[in-house]
LUMVEXLO-954233 format. One record per residue (C-alpha): residue number from 1; residue in three letters; x negated, y, z. Coordinates in pm, whole numbers. Example, Ala and Ser with C-alpha at 12.3 -4.5 7.8 and 13.67 -1.06 7.14 Angstrom:
ATOM   nr  rest      c1      c2      c3
ATOM    1   ala   -1230    -450     780
ATOM    2   ser   -1367    -106     714
% end
This chain:
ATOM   nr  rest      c1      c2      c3
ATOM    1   unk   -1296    1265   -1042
ATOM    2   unk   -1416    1002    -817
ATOM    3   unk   -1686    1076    -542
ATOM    4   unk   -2076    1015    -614
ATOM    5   unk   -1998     731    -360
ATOM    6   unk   -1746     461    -584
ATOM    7   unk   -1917     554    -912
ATOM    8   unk   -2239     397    -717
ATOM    9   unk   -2052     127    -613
ATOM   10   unk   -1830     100    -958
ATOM   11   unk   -2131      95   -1160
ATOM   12   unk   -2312    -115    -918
ATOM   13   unk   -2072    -369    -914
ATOM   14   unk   -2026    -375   -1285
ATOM   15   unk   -2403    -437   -1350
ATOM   16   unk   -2414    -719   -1075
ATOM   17   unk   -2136    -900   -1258
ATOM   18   unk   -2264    -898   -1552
ATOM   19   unk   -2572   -1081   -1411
ATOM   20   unk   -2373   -1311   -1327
ATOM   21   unk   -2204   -1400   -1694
ATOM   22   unk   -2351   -1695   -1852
ATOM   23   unk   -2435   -1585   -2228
ATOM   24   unk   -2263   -1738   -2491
ATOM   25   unk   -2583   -1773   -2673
ATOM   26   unk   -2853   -1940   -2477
ATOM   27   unk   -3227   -1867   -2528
ATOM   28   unk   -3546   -2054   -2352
ATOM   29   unk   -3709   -1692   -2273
ATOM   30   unk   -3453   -1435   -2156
ATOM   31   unk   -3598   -1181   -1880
ATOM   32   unk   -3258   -1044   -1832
ATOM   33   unk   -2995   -1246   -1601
ATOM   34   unk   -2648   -1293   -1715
ATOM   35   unk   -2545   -1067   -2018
ATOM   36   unk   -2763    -815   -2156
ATOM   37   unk   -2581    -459   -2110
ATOM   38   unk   -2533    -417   -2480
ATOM   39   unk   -2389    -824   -2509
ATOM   40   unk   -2112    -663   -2216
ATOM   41   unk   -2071    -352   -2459
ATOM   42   unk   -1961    -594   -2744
ATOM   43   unk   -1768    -778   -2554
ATOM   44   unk   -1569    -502   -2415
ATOM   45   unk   -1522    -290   -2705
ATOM   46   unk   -1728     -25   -2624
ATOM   47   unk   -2041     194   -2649
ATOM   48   unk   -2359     101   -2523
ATOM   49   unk   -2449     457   -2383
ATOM   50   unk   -2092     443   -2223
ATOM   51   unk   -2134     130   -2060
ATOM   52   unk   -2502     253   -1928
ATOM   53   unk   -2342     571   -1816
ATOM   54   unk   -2070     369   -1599
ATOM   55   unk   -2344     138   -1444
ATOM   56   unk   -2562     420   -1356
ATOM   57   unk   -2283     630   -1163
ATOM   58   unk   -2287     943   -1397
ATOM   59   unk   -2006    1182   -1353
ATOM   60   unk   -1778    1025   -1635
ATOM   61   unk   -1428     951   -1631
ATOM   62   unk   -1376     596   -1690
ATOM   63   unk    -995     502   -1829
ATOM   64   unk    -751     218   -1734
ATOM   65   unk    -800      46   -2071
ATOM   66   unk   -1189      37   -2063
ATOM   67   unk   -1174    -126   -1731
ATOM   68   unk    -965    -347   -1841
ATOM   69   unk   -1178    -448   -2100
ATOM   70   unk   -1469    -489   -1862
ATOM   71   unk   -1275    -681   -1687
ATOM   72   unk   -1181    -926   -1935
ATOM   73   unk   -1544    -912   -2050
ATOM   74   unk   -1668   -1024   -1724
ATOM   75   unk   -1378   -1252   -1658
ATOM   76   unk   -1337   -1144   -1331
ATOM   77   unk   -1070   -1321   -1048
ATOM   78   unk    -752   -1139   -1004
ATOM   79   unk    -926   -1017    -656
ATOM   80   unk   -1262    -879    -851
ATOM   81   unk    -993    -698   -1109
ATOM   82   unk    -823    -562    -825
ATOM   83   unk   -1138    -435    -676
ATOM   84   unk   -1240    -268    -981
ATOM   85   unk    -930    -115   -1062
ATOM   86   unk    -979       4    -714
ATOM   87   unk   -1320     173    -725
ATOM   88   unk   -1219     298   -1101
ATOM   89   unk    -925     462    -918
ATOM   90   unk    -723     397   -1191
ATOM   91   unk    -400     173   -1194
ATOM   92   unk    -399    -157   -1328
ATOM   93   unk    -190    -186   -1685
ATOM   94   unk    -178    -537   -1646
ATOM   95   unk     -87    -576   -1291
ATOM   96   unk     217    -827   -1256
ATOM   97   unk     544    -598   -1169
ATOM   98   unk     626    -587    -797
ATOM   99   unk     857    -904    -668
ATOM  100   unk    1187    -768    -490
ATOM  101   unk    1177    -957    -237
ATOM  102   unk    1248    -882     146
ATOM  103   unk    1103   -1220     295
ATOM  104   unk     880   -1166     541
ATOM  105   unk     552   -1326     516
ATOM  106   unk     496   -1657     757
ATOM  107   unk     234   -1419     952
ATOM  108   unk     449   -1128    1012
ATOM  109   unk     731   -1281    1082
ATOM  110   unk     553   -1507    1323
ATOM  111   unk     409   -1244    1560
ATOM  112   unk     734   -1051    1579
ATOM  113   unk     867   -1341    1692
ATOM  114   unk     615   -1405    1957
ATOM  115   unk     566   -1053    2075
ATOM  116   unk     762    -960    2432
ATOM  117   unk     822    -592    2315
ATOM  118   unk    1023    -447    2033
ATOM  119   unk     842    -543    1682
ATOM  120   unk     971    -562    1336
ATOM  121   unk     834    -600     969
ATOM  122   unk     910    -376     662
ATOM  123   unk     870    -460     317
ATOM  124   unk     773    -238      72
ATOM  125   unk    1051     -21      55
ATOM  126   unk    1059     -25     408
ATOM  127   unk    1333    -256     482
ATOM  128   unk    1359    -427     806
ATOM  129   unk    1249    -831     671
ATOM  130   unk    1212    -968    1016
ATOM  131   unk    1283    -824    1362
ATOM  132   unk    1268    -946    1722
ATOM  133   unk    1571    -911    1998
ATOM  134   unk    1385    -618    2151
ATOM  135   unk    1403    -454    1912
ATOM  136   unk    1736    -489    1812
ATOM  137   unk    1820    -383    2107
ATOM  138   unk    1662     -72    2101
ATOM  139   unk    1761     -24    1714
ATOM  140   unk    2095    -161    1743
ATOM  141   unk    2232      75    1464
ATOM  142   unk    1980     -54    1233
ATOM  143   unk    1915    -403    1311
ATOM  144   unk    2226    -476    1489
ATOM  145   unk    2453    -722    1313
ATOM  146   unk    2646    -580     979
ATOM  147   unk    2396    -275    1005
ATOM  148   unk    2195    -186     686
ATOM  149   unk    1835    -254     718
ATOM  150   unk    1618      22     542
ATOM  151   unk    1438     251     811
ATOM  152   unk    1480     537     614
ATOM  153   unk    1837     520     527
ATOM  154   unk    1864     471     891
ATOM  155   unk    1645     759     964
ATOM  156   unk    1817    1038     770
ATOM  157   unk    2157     876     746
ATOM  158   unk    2281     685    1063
ATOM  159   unk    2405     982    1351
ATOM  160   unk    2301     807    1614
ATOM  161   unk    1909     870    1511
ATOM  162   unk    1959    1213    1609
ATOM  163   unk    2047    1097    2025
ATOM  164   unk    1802     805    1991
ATOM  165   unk    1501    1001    1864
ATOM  166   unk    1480    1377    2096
ATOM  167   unk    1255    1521    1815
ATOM  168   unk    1504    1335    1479
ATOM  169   unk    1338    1586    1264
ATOM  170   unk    1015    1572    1283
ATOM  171   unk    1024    1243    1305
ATOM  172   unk    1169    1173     990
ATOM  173   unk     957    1461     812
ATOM  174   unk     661    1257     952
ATOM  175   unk     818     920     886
ATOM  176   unk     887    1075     485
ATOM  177   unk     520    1183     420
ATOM  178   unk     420     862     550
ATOM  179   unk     578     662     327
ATOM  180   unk     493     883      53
ATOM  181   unk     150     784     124
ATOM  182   unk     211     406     138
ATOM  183   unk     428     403    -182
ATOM  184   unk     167     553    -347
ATOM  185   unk      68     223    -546
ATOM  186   unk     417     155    -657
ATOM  187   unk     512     468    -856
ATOM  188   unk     645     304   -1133
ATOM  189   unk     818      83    -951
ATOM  190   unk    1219     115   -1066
ATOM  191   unk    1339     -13    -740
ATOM  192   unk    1129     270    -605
ATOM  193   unk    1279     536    -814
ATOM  194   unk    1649     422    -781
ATOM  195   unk    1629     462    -388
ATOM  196   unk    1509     783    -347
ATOM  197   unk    1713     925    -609
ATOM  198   unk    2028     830    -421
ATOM  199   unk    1829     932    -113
ATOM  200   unk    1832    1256    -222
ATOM  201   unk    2164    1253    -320
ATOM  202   unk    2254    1130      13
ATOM  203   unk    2051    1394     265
ATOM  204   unk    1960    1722     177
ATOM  205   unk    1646    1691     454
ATOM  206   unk    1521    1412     241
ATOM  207   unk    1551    1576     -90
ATOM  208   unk    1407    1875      37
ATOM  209   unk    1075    1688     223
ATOM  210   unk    1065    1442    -113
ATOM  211   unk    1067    1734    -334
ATOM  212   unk     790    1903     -99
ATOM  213   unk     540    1615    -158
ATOM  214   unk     419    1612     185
ATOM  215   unk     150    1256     269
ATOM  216   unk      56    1130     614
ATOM  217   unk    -129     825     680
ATOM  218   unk      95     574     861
ATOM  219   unk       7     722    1193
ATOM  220   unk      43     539    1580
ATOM  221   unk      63     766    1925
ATOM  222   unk     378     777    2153
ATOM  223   unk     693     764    2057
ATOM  224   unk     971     817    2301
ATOM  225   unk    1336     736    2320
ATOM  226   unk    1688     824    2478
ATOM  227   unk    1889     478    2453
ATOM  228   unk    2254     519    2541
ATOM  229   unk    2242     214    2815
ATOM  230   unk    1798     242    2910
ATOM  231   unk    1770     643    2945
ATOM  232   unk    1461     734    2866
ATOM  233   unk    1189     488    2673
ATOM  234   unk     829     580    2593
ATOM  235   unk     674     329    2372
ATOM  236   unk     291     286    2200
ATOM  237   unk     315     242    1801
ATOM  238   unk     102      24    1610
ATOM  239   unk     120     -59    1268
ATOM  240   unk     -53    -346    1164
ATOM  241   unk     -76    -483     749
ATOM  242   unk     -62    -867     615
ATOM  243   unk    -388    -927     479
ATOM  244   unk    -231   -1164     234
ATOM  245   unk      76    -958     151
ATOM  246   unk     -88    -612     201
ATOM  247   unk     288    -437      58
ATOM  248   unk     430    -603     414
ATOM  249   unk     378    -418     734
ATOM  250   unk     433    -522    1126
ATOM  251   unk     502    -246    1365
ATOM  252   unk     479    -243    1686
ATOM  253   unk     628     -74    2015
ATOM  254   unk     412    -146    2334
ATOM  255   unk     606     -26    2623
ATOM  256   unk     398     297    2769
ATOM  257   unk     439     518    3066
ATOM  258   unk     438     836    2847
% end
């Protein structure tokens, strides 16, 4: 059920659209701007009450398909659909299917390049898509040459992890739950579905955290590090997302003193 909060803001930004929709009928004297609430109601397909009860916040449970016949009724941009699929809390049924692509956007790949410490971008299955020397360096069983490039493969499958990382296993319980959380708008995503099922196939830690269900937001602080030729590293993490390709992520490692 969604919080007194969006259903104010749902219903609010329903009603202020439909101000906004020229009628298809116009009339010289017409005290209402835009569509009249019932005009909205035909359009979409639905009840008058209904579509009263939605703009004035009540406690009702508002489906997929009726907002997206609200949104077709109010012909809203792709970013106004995605913003009312957002405060609907519902997923969109018409949202075009993920692109499998591990290209890093121009942004991303950009300040990796530029930045002096180790930085690298992950697409939305979490595979490295762009990576400086630094960190190569540091992650040279991941983003070494001829080295697969998914973090959590790496994570829970490569040995050396387990020397690089002095706490492997809560790391990679956190790192799980984390992406948990970040997958969270591409469940039905096939690609999504194929890797963790050989994932958990592959390491019975991540079958047994994946089956647990445990979510963390993505999450900075220290990290720290025991490279076979540095010794001991101590890095800051931050995780930073593309504003235009909000599935891409850039993270971070600013060199700390622990």
């Amino acid at each position: 059920m969604l919080s007194d909060e969006k259903r104010k803001l749902l219903g609010h930004f329903i009603r202020s659209h439909r101000e906004r929709v020229i009628p298809d009928l116009q009339v010289r004297r017409r005290r209402t701007p835009g569509l009249r609430r019932e005009e909205l109601a035909a359009r979409a397909g639905i009840g008058v009450t209904w579509c009263a009860w939605i703009e004035q916040g009540r406690e009702v449970r508002v489906s997929a398909e009726t907002l997206a016949r609200l949104a077709v009724a109010l012909a809203l941009t792709p970013a106004e659909r995605a913003y009312l699929f957002e405060l609907g809390d519902r997923r969109d049924p018409d949202a075009p299917p993920t692109v499998s692509t591990s290209t890093a956007p121009e942004g991303v790949s950009a300040l990796v390049e530029a930045l002096p410490f180790p930085a690298y971008g992950l697409d939305r299955l979490w595979n490295a898509c762009c990576w400086n020397a630094p960190a190569e360096h540091l992650f040279a069983d991941w983003l070494g040459p001829g080295r697969q490039r998914n973090l959590l493969r790496y994570t829970f499958l490569e040995r050396s992890v387990r020397s690089l990382l002095p706490d492997w296993e809560e790391r990679a319980r956190r790192l799980l739950a984390e992406f948990r959380a970040d997958c969270a708008r591409i469940l039905n995503d096939a690609d999504l579905a194929a890797f963790t099922a050989d994932l958990c196939v592959e390491s019975t830690l991540f079958a047994q955290e994946w089956e647990a269900q445990s979510v963390s937001a993505r999450e900075g602080g220290l990290r720290d590090f025991i490279h076979p030729q540095d010794g001991v590293l101590s890095y800051r993490q931050h995780t930073f997302t593309a504003a235009e390709r909000p599935d891409y992520k850039l993270v971070a490692l600013i060199p700390s003193p622990g």
